[in-house]
C-alpha positions as CSV (number, residue, x, y, z in Angstrom):
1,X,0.0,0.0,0.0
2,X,1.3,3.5,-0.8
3,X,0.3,6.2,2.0
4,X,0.3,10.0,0.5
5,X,0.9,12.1,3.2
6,X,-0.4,16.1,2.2
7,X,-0.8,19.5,3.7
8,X,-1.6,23.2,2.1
9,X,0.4,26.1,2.4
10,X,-0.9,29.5,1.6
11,X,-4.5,30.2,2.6
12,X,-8.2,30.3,0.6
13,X,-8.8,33.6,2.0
14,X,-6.2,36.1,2.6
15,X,-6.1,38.4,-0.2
16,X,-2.7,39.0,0.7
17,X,-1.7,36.1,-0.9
18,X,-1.5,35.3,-4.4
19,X,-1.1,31.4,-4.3
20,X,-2.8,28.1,-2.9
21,X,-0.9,24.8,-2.5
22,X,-1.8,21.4,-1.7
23,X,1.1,19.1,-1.7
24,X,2.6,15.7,-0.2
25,X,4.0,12.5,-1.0
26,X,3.8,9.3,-1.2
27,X,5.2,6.6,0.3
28,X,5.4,2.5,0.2
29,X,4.4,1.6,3.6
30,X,7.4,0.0,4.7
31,X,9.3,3.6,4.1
32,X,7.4,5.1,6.6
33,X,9.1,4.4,10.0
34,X,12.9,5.5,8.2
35,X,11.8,8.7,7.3
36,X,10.3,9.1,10.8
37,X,13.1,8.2,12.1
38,X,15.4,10.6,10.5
39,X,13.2,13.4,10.8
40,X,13.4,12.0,14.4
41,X,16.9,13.1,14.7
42,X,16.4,16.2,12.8
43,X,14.5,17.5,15.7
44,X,16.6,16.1,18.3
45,X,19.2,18.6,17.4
46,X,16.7,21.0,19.0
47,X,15.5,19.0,22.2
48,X,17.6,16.2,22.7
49,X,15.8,15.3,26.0
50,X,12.5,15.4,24.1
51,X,12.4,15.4,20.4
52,X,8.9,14.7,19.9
53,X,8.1,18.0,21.8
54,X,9.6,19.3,18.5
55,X,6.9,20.1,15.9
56,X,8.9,20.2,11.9
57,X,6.6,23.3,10.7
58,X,7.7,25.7,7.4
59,X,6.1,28.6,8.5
60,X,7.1,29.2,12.3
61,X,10.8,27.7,11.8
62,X,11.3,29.7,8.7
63,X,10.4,33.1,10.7
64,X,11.5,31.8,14.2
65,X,7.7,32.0,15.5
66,X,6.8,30.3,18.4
67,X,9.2,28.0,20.2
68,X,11.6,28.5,17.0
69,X,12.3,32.0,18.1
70,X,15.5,31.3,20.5
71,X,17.2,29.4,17.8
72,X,19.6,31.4,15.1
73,X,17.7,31.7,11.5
74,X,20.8,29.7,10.2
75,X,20.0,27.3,12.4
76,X,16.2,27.1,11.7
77,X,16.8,27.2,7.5
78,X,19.1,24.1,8.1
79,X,16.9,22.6,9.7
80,X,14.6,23.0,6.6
81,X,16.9,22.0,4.4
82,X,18.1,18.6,6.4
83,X,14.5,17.8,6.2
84,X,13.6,18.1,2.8
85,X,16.6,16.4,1.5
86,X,16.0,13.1,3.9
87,X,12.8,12.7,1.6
88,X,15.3,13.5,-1.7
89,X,17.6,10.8,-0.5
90,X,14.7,8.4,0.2
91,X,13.4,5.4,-1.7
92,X,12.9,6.1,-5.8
93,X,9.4,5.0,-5.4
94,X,8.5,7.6,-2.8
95,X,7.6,10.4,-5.3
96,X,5.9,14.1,-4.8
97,X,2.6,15.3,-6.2
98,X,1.7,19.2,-5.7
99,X,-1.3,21.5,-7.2
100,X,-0.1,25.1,-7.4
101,X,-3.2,27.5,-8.0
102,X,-3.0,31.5,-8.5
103,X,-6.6,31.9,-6.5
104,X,-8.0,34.5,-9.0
105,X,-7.1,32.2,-11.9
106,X,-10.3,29.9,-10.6
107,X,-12.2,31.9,-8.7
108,X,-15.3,31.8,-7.9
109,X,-14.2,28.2,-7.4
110,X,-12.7,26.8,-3.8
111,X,-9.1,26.6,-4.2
112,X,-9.7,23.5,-2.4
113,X,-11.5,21.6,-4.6
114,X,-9.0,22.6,-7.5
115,X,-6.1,21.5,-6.1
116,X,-7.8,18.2,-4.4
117,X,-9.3,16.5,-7.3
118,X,-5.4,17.4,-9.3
119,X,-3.5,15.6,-6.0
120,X,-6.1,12.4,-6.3
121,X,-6.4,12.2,-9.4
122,X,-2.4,12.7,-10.1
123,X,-2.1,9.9,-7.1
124,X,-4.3,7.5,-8.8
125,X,-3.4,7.6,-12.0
126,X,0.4,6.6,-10.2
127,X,-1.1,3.9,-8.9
128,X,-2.4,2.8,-12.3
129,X,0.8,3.0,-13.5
130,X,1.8,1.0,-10.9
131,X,-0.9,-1.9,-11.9
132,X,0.3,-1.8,-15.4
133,X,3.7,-3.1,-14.7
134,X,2.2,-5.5,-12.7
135,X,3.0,-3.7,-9.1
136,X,-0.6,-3.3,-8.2
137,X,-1.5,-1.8,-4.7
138,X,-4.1,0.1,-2.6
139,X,-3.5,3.7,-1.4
140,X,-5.0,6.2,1.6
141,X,-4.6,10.1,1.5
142,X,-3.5,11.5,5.1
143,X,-4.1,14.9,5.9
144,X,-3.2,17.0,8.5
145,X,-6.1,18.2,10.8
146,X,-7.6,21.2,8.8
147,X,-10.6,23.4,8.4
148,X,-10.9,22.0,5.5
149,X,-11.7,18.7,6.4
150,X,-15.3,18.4,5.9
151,X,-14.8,19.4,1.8
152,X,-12.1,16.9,1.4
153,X,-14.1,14.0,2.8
154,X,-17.5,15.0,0.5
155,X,-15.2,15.5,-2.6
156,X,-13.5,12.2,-1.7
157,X,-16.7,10.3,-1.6
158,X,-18.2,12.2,-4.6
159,X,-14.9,11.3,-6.8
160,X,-15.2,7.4,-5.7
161,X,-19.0,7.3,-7.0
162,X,-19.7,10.0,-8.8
163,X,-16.7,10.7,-10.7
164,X,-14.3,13.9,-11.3
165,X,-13.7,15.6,-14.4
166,X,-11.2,12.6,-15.7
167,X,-13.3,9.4,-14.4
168,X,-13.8,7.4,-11.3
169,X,-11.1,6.9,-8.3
170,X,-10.7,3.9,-8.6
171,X,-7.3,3.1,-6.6
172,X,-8.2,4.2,-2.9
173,X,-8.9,1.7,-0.2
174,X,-10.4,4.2,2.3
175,X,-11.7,8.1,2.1
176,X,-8.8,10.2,3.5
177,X,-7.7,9.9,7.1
178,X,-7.2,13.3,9.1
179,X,-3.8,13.3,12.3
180,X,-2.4,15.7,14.4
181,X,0.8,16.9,12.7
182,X,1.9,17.0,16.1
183,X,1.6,13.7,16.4
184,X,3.0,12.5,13.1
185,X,6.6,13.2,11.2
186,X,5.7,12.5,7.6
187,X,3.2,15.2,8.1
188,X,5.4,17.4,9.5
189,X,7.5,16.3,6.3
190,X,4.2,17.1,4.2
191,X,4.0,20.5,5.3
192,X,7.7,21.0,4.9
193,X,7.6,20.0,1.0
194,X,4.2,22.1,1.0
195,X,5.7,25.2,2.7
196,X,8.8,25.2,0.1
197,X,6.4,25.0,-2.7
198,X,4.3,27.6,-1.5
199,X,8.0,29.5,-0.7
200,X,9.4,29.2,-4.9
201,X,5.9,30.3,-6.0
202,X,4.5,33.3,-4.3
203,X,7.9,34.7,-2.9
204,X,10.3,33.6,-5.9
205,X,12.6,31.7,-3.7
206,X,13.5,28.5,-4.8
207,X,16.1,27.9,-1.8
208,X,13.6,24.7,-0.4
209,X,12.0,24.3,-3.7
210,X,15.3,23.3,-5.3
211,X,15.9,20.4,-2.9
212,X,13.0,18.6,-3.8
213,X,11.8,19.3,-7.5
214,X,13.6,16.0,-8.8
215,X,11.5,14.2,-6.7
216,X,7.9,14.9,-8.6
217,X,6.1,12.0,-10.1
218,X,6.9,11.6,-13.6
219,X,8.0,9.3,-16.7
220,X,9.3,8.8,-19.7
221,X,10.7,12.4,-19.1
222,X,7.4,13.8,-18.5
223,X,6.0,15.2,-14.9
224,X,2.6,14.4,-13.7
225,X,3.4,15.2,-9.8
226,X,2.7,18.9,-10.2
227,X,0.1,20.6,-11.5
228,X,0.7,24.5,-11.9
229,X,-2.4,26.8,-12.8
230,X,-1.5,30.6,-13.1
């Protein structure tokens, strides 16, 4: 089973901001507990005595908000950047998917439901890849805890019965599951990815961005892990 771990950086409302961005990866299940574990000692530097009183979050360690605020911005930007490339250095088959939406480009429409049914659909159509070469498995979207929980879950159920704009998921073993990022690393790790993203396209710095854009879904030259409207 593959697990795609997401989160969204930028927000629906703030007119402040130009972009919206749902992104995450995936991973074979088995992958799961080493990148935990890295990210593990990532923010150990920080706490030694308690590492999992470290939350891995963009925004706050990027502008040393919050508990980051006593540690040097040197310090906190490394920090990024040792994160981000544990998931470059992972397993090839661990790949990224992201939907990157200028918000007046679609309006009236929810950002939301853009940049969802591009991640699922993206997601499933890797797994059907997957099935082709005879490597057939199940996957489950994770989310991070979110206000935006309740339109994920309806979309998710409409595009399993229903239908999106492409056709049927068909894929999915279970509408997406919603954790405490506090509680989990690889969704720390998704908000990371999601956060550098966010980062290369509404600020022009491709610092984070960089680190990871090898790592998008594609084949045959071609990349179907992000999907850029603007």
């Amino acid at each position: 089973m593959y697990l795609l771990y997401v989160d969204e950086s930028g927000t629906t409302h703030d007119p402040n901001q130009q972009y919206f961005v749902l992104a995450g990866f995936c991973v074979f299940e088995r992958q799961g507990f080493w990148l935990a574990n890295e990210l593990d000692q990532i923010a150990a530097k920080f706490d030694p005595a308690d590492p999992a009183n470290v939350e891995l979050h963009g925004s706050p360690m990027f502008g040393g908000r919050g508990q980051w605020r006593r540690y040097p911005r040197e310090f906190r930007h490394s920090a990024i950047e040792d994160a981000l490339k544990v998931f470059l250095q992972s397993h090839p088959s661990n790949r990224l998917f992201a939907s990157v939406i200028k918000k007046t480009v679609v309006s009236p429409k929810d950002p939301v439901e853009v940049t969802f049914e591009q991640l699922a659909s993206r997601f499933d159509q890797y797994l059907m890849r997957l099935h082709r070469n005879s490597d057939t498995h199940r996957g489950i979207i994770i989310f991070d805890k979110s206000t935006y929980e309740t339109t994920i879950q309806a979309l998710a159920t409409d595009f399993r019965t229903i239908g999106y704009t492409w056709g049927v998921i068909r894929n999915f073993s279970e509408v997406p599951l919603f954790l405490d990022s506090k509680a989990s690393r690889l969704i720390q790790l998704a908000d990371l990815i999601a956060y550098a993203i966010f980062r290369n396209f509404e600020k022009g710095d491709d610092k984070f961005f960089s680190i990871i854009e090898p790592r998008f879904d594609s084949e045959g030259g071609i990349v179907h892990g992000l999907h850029v409207l603007q």
